[in-house]
N, C-alpha and C positions, 0 to 999 in steps of 0.2 A: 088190881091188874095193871099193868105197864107194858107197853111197847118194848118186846125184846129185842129181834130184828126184823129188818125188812133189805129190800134188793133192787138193786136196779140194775138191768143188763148192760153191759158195754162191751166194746171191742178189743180190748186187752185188757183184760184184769190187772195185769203188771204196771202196766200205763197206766192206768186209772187210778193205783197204787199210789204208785209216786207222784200222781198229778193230787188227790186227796190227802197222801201225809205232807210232797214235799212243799206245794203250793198252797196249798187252803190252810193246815195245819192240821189235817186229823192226827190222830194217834193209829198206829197197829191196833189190832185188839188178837188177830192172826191173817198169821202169813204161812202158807203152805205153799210156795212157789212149784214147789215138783207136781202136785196137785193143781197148778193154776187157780188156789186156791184162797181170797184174802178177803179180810173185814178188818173194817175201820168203823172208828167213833171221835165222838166229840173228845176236843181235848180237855183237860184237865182235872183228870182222874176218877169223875164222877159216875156213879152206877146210869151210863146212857145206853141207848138204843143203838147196836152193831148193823152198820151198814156193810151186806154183803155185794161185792162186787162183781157182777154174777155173767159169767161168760155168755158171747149174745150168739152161743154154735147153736142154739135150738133155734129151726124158724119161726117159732112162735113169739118167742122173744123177740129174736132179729127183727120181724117184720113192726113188733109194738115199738122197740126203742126208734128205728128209722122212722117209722109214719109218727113218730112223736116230734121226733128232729125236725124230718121233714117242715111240720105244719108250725114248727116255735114254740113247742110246748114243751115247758120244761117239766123234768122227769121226778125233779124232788125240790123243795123249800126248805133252805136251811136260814135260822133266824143268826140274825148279827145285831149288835150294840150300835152300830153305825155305818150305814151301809156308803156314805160316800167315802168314808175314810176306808173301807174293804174294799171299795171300786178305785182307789186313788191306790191303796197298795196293789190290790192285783194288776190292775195295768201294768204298771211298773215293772211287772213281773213277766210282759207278755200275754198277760190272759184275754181271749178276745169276747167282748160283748156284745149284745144286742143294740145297745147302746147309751144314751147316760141314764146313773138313776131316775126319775119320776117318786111328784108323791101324787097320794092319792088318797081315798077315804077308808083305805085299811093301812095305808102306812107310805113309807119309803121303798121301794125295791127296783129294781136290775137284774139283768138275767143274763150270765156268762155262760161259752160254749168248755165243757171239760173238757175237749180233745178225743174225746173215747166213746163219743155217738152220744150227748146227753148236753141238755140245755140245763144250767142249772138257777135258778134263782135265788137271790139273797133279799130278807125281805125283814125288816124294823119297823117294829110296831111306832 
C-alpha cells in the first residue's frame, strides 16, 4: 500500500499552482484550469504521492485551513536534503517565513507562508 493522494485546501488553486510548480519546484501531475482543477507532485519523475490543491469554497474546509493559518500550523511537511540552502533559495525568491531554520531533536526545519492560506514546513532529518 502507498500514499496516492492527499489535499490541502487553499484560496486559489491557480495561485497555489504556480506558487507549487513555479517556486518550490513541483511538477504538474494535472491541470484542469476550466475545472479549477490541479495536482502536483514531487519532482523528478518518480511514482510520488499527487498533491491535490483543493478549492477552500466549502466552509468546512475554509474554516480548517484559516484556523490552521490562523494558530501557525502548518498544513503539510515536505522533506528536503537541506533546509538552509531551500530557506537561502527561497528567500531569494520572496517567499515569506516564519522565521530562520532551527534544529532540533528531529531534525532541521522552517516553516514558510504559500501565499494561498497554508503554512508550509520544510523539515531534514
Amino acid at each position: 500500500m502507498r500514499l496516492k493522494m492527499c489535499s490541502i485546501h487553499v484560496k486559489d488553486p491557480a495561485a497555489a499552482h504556480e506558487f507549487y510548480t513555479g517556486t518550490l519546484g513541483f511538477e504538474t501531475l494535472l491541470a484542469l484550469p476550466e475545472h479549477n482543477l490541479y495536482i502536483v507532485k514531487d519532482p523528478g519523475g518518480g511514482k510520488s504521492a499527487g498533491l491535490l490543491l483543493e478549492p477552500s469554497d466549502n466552509p468546512i474546509g475554509a474554516n480548517y485551513m484559516n484556523a490552521c493559518h490562523d494558530a501557525g500550523m502548518p498544513a503539510i511537511v515536505l522533506g528536503v536534503l537541506d533546509v538552509r540552502a531551500e530557506y537561502d533559495r527561497l528567500a531569494a525568491k520572496g517567499v515569506v517565513f516564519q522565521g530562520e531554520p532551527t534544529e532540533g531533536p528531529a531534525g532541521t526545519s522552517v516553516v514558510l507562508d504559500d501565499g494561498c492560506g497554508n503554512f508550509v514546513q520544510l523539515h531534514q532529518d
